[in-house]
C-alpha positions in Angstrom: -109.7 14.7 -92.4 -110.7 12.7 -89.3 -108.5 11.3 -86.2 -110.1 8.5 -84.7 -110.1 7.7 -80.9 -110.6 4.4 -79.1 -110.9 5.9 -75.4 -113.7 8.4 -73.8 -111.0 9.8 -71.9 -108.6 9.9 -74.8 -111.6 11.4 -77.1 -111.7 14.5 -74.8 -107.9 15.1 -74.0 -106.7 14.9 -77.6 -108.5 18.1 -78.3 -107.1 19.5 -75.1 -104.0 18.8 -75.5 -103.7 19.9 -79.2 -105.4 23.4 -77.7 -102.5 23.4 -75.2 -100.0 22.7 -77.9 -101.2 25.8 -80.1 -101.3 28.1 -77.2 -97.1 27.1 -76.4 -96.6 27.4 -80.2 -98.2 30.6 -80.1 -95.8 32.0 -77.5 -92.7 30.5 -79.1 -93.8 32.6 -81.7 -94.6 35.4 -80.1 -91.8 35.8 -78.0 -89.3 35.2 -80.8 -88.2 32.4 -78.7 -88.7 29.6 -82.0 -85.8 31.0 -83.8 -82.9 30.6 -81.0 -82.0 27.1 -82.5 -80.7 29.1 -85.9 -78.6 31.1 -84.0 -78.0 27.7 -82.1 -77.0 26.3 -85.4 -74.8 28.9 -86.5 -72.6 28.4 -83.7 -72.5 24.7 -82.9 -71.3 24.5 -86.8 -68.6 27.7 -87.3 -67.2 25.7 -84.2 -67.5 22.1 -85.1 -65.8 23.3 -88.3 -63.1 25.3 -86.7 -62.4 22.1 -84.3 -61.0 20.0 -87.2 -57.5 20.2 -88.6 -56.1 22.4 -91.0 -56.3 19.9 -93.9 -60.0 20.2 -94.1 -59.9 23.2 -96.4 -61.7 26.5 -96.4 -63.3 26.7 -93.0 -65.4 29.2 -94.1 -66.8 27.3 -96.9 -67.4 24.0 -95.0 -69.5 25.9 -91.9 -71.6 27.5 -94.4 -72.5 24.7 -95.9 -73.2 22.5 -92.8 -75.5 25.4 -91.8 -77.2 25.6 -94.6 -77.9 22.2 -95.1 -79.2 22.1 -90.9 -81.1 25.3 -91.8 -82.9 23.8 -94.5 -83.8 21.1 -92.3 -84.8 23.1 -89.7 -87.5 25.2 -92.3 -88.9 21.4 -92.9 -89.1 20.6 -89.6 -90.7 23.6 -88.2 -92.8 23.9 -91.9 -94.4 20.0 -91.5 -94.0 19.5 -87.5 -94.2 22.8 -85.8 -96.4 25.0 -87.6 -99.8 24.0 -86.8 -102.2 24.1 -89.9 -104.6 21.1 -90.0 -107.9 22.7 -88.0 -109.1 19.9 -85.2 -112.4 20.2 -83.2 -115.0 17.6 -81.5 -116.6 17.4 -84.7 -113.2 16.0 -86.6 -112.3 14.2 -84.0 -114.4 10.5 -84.4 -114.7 7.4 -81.5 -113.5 4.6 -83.6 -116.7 2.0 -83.4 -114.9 -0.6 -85.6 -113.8 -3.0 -83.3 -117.0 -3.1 -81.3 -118.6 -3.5 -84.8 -116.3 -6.4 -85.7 -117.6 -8.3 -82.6 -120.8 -7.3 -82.5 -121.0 -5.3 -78.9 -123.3 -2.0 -78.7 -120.9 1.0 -77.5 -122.7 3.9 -77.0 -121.0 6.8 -78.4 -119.1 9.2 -75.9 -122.2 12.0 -76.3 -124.1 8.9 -75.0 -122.0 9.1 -72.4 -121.9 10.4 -68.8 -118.9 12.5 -70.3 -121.5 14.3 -72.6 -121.0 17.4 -70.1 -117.6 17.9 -70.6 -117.5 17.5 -74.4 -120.1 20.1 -74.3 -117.8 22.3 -72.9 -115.2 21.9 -75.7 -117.4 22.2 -78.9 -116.6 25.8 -78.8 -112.7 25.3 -79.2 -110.7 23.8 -82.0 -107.2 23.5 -82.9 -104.7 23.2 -85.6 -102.2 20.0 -86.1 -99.0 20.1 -87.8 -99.4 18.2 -90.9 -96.7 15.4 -89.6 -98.3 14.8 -86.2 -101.7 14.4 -88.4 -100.4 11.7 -90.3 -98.4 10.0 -87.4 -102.0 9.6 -85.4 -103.9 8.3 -88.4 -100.7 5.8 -88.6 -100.8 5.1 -85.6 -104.2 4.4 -85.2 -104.4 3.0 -88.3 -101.6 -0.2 -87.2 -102.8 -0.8 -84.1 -106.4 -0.7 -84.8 -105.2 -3.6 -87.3 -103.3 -5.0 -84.5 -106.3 -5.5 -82.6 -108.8 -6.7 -84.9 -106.4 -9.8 -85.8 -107.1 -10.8 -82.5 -110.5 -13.0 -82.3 -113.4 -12.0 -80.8 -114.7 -13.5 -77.4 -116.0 -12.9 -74.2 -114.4 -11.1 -71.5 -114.7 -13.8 -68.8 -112.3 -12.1 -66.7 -114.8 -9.4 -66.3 -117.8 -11.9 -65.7 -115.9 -13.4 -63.1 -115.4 -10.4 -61.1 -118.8 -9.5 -61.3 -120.1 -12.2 -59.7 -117.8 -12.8 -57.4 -118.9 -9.3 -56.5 -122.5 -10.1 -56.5 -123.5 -10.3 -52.8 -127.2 -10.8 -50.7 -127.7 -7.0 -49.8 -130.9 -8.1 -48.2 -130.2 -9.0 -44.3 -133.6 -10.5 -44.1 -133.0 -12.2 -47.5 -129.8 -13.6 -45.6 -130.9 -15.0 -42.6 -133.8 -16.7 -44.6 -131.4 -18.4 -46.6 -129.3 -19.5 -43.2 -133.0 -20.5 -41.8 -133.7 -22.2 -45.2 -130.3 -24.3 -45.1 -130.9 -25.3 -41.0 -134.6 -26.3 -41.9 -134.1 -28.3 -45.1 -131.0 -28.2 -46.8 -129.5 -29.8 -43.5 -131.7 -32.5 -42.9 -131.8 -33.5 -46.5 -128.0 -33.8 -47.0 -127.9 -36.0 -43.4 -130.6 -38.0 -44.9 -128.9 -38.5 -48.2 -125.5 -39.7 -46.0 -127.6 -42.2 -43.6 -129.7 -43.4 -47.5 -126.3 -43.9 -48.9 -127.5 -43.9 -52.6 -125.7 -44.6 -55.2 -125.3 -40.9 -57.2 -123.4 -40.1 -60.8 -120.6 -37.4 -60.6 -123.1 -34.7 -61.9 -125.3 -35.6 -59.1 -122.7 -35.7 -56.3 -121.6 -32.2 -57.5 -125.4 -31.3 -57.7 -126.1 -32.3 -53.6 -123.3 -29.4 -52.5 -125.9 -26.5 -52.8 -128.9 -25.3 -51.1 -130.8 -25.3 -54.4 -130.0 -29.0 -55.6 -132.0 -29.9 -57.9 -131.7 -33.9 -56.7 -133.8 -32.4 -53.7 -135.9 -30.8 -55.2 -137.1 -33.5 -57.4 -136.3 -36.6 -55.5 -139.2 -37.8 -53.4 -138.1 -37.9 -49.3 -136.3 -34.8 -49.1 -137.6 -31.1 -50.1 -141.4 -32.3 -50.5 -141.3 -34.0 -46.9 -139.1 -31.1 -44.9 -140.6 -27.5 -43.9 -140.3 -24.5 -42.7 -140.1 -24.8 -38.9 -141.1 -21.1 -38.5 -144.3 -19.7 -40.1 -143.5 -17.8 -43.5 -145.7 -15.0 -44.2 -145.7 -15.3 -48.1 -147.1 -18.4 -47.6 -151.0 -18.1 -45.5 -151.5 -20.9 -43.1 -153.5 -23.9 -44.9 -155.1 -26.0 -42.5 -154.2 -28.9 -44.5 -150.9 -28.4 -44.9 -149.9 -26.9 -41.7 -152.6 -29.4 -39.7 -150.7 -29.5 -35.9 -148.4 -26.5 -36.1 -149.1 -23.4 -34.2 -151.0 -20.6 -36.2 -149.8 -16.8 -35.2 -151.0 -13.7 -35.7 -149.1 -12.7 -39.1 -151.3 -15.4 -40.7 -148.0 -17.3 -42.4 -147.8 -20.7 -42.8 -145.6 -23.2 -42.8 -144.3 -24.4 -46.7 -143.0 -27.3 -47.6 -139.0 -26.9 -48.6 -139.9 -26.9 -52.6 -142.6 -24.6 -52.1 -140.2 -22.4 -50.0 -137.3 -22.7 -52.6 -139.3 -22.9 -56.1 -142.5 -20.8 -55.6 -143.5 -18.5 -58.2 -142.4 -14.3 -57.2 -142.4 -15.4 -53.6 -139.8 -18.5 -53.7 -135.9 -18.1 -52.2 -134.6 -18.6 -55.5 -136.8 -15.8 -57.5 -135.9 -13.0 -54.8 -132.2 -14.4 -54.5 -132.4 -13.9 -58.4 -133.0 -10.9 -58.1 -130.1 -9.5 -56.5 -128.1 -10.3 -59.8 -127.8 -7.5 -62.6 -129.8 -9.3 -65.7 -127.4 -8.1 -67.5 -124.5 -10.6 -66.2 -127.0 -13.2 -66.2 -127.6 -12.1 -70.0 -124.3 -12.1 -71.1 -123.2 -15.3 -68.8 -126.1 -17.3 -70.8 -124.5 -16.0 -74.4 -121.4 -17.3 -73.8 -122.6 -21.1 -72.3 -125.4 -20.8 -75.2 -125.6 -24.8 -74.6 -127.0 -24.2 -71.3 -130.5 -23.2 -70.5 -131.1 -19.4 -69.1 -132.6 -21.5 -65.7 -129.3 -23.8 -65.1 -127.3 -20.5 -65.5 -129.5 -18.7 -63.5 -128.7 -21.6 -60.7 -125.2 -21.3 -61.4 -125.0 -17.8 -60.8 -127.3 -18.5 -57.4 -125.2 -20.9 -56.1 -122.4 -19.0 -56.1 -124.2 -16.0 -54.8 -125.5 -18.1 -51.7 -121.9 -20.5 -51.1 -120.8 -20.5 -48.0 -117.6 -21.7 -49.0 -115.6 -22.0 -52.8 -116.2 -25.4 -54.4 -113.3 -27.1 -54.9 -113.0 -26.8 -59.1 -109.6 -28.2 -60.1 -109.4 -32.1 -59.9 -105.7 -32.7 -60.7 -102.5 -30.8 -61.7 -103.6 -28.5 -65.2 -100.3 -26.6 -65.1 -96.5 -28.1 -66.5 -94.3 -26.1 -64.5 -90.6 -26.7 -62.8 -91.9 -27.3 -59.4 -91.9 -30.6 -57.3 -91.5 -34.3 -58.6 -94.2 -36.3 -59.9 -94.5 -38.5 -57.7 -94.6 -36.1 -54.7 -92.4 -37.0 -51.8 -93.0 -35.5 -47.7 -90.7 -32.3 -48.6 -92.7 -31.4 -51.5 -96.3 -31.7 -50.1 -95.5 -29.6 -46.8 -93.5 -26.6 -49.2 -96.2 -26.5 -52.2 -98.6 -26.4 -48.8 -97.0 -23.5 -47.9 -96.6 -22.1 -51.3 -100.2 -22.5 -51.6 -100.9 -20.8 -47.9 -98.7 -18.2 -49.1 -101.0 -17.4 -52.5 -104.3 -17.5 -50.5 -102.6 -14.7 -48.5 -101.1 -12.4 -50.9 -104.0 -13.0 -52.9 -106.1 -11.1 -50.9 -104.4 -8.1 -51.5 -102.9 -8.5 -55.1 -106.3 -9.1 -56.7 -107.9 -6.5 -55.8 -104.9 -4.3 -56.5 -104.2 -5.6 -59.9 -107.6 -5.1 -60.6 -107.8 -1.2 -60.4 -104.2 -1.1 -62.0 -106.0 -2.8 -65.0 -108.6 -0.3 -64.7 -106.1 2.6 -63.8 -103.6 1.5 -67.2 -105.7 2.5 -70.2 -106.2 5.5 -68.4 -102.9 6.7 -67.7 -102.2 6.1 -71.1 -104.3 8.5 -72.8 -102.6 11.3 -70.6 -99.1 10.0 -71.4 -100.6 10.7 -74.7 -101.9 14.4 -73.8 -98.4 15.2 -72.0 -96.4 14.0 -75.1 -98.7 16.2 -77.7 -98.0 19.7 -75.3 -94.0 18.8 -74.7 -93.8 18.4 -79.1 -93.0 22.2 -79.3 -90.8 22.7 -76.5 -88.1 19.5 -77.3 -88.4 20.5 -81.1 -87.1 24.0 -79.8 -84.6 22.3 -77.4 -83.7 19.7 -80.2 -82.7 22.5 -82.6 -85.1 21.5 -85.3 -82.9 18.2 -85.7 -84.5 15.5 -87.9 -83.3 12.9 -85.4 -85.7 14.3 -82.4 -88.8 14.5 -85.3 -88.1 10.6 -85.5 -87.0 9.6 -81.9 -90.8 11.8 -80.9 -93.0 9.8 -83.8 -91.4 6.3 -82.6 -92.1 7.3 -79.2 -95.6 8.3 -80.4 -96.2 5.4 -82.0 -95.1 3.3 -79.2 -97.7 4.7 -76.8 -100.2 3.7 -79.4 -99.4 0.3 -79.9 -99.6 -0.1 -76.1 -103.2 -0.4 -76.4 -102.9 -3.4 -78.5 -100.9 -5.2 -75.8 -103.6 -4.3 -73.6 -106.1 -6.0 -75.6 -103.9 -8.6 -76.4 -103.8 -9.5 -72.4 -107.2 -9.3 -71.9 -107.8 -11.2 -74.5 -105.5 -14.4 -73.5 -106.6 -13.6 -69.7 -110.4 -14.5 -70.9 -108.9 -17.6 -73.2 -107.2 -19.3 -70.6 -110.5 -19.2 -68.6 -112.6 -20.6 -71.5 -110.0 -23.7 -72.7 -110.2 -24.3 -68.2 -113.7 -23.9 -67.7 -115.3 -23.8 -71.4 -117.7 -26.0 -73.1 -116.4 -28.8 -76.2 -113.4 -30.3 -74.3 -115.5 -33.4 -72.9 -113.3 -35.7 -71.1 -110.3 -34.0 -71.9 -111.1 -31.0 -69.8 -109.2 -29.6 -67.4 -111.6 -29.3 -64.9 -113.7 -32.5 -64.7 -116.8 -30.9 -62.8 -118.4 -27.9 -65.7 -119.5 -24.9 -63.6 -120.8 -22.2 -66.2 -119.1 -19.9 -63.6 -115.9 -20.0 -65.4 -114.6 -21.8 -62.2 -115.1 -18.8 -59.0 -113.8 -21.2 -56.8 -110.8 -22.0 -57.9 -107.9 -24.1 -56.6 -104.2 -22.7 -55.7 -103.0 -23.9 -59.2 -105.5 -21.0 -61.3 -104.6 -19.0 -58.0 -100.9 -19.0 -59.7 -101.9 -18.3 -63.0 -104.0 -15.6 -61.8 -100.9 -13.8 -60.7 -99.0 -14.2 -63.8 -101.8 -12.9 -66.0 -102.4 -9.5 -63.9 -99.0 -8.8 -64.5 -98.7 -9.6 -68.3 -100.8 -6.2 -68.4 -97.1 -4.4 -67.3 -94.9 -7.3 -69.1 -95.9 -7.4 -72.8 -95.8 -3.4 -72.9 -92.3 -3.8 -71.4 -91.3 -6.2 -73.7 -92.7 -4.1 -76.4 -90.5 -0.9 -75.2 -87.5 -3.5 -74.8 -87.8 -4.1 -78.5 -87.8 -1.1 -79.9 -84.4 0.3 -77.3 -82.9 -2.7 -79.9 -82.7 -0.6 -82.2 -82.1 2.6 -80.6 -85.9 4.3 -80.0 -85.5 4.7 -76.0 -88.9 4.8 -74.9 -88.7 3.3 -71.4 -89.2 6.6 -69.4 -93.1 6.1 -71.4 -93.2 2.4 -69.7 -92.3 3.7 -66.5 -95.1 6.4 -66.6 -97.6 3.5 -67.0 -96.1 1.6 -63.7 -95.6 5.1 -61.7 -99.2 6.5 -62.8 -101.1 3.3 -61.0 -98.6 2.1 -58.5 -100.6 4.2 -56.1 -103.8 3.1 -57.6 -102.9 -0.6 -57.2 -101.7 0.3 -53.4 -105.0 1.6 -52.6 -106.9 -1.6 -53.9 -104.7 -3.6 -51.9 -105.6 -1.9 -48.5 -109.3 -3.0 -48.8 -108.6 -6.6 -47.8 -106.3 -5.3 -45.1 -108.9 -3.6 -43.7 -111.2 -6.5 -44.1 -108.7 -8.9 -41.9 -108.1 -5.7 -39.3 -111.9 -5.7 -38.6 -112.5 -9.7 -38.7 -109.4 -9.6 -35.7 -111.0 -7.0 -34.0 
């Protein structure tokens, strides 16, 4: 018999906290303590029964049959939900590989892991499981990991979006060659191209807004006639080339602006390349598999090397309740501030809500620890009552299917990204101006749905917990563990771009 696990974490606790579990039952036991709810029993009935009126009978008769019918009850309870009896160890326990099978992503199993340590130092312990908890896991596990593989596969753009927006020049020297390469060629190219005045498609006006255009680069007049205006060691001094310009004693030269962009190991944009993980660049160029590796290696550059966000969203994408349609003076100046006011918070509630999505799945799994060592204590407390075996498994269950909801978020989170920024919508795109980088600058109307996503994250798993008080499972404390357990989490993120704005001021 196997119990499956989705989580490292929750891999490693659910063996603790079964351990923990035995160890309480133990001293119930022990102690004696596990048969005070029959004398419990005994008592709440002989006075329940001597509480009603006289034309009930034989009170003796009555009581003894209320107690034993909760007695019997009681023996069940403790026999199939108490007593622990199924044995449980590292070796039973099984990371559930399905859904990464199902959409074909390589998870390396958690002795793969950097947690290998710590499972080492449980392979020595085991524990037993009451046969009902057994079966409520497996359930459990069994409906939500069905939950979650309706959901379609896809990639989590949400995730490649942070990553490169996190994706920064390390290099100082690297920097301040790319601020000499934009004053020695990108400058005078793009002044050129304003006093030329050509006529340019919509592609190519988009293309002229980056260092690394490749109109520039190709277009006789601008990259092949400008150069560096201070010698570049990577490139020796050719007396051809560099005919009237001052030699020095490093020996560099001075290359033309495509030479100095597009040369081989020593060009800007190989080294700037190379400040990206090849593994984002990998899984950026599965997704936009219409692309070539080279124009998503240039989209992932040019964002690397912006000075400023691109303006992405060309028109209103969003229905919503605000404003008129034909916007009048009083709407433009309050969805101007509206919009001032989202570029502010946003510093602070991105960050946040991103480490409170990180934080969730694992408070989760030690909501699910806590709930596994309090089963022994509120059966005791609960008097072996059938009602608390089925209030605890709802509860159980609920915590489970929280992970689908989870999914289920991050799945329409990455969605909304690919019907805004994706490939096969043609003219009828959102976005009129394709970026393969899922649109990292984005305008204040994807700034507004930003914030409604990172909270669906804490709304669907309240509106799942909602559901089930309908019908009398009250489960909300368990929701309000989830929002307590990364509240402070979600604070601390937040501080960062505090401390950012503190120290531009200064």
């Amino acid at each position: 018999m196997t119990l499956y696990t989705t989580d490292y974490l929750e891999y490693y606790l659910t063996l603790v906290a079964w351990v923990v579990n035995n160890g309480i039952w133990s001293i119930l036991v022990a102690s004696g303590v596990f048969a005070l709810p029959f004398v419990a029993i005994v008592i709440q009935e002989w006075l329940k029964a001597r509480s009603e009126g006289a034309d009930e009978g034989n009170k003796g008769v009555l009581s003894s049959m209320r107690i034993e019918n909760r007695v019997w009850v009681a023996i069940v309870v403790i026999m199939f939900a108490g007593i622990p009896f199924i044995p449980v160890d590292l070796a039973t326990i099984k990371f559930d590989t399905t859904r990464s099978a199902q959409c074909q992503v390589n998870v390396p199993l958690p002795n793969d892991t950097g947690w290998s340590n710590v499972y080492t130092a449980l392979n020595d312990q085991s524990a037993l499981v009451p046969v009902w908890w057994f079966f409520m896991h497996a359930l459990s596990k069994a409906v939500t990991g069905s939950a979650v593989a309706a959901i379609p596969c896809g990639t989590d753009l949400r995730q490649i979006r942070m990553d490169v927006d996190a994706t920064r020049i390390d290099d100082p020297v690297l920097a301040q060659e790319v601020a000499d390469f934009t004053h020695d060629c990108y400058g005078p190219s793009r002044a050129k191209l304003f006093m030329n005045r050509p006529t340019l498609s919509d592609e190519q006006m988009n293309d002229v807004t980056w260092i690394g255009s490749s109109y520039f680069l190709d277009t006789p007049g601008f990259y092949d006639t400008y150069r560096a205006k201070t010698p570049r060691t990577a490139w020796p001094y050719d007396a051809t080339r560099d005919a009237g310009l001052a030699q020095v004693d490093s020996g560099g030269g001075y290359p033309s602006c495509r030479q100095w962009w597009a040369d081989g190991g020593q060009g800007l944009r190989s080294r700037l390349l190379a400040q990206v993980d090849p593994d984002l660049l990998t899984r950026i160029g599965r997704w936009v598999g219409f692309l070539s590796q080279s124009e998503v290696n240039d989209s992932v550059i040019r964002a690397v090397v912006s000075p400023r966000q691109q303006k992405m969203n060309q028109g209103a994408v969003y229905t919503d309740y605000g404003g008129q349609i034909d916007k009048t003076l009083p709407n433009i100046v309050t969805r101007g501030a509206s919009d001032l006011g989202l570029t502010v918070g946003s510093l602070g509630f991105f960050p946040a809500m991103d480490v409170v999505r990180q934080a969730l799945p694992m408070v989760l799994t030690m909501l699910k620890m806590a709930l596994v060592i309090c089963i022994p204590l509120v059966l005791l407390i609960g008097t072996y009552d059938l009602k608390t075996v089925v209030t605890v498994s709802c509860v159980q269950f609920a915590l489970f299917f929280v992970d689908f909801w989870f999914q289920l978020a991050r799945w329409i989170d990455s969605t909304i990204l690919d019907a805004l920024y994706g490939w096969g919508f043609g003219a009828n795109r959102p976005h009129t101006n394709f970026d393969p980088l899922i649109g990292l600058n984005n305008a204040f109307g994807d700034m507004l749905l930003n914030f409604v996503m990172a909270t669906m994250f804490l709304v669907l798993p309240s509106l799942w917990v909602t559901a089930l008080g309908w019908v009398g499972v009250r489960a909300g404390g368990m929701l309000q563990g989830l929002a307590n357990g990364t509240r402070d989490a979600g604070q601390a993120g937040g501080k960062g771009s505090n401390l950012l704005i503190s120290a531009a001021k200064k």
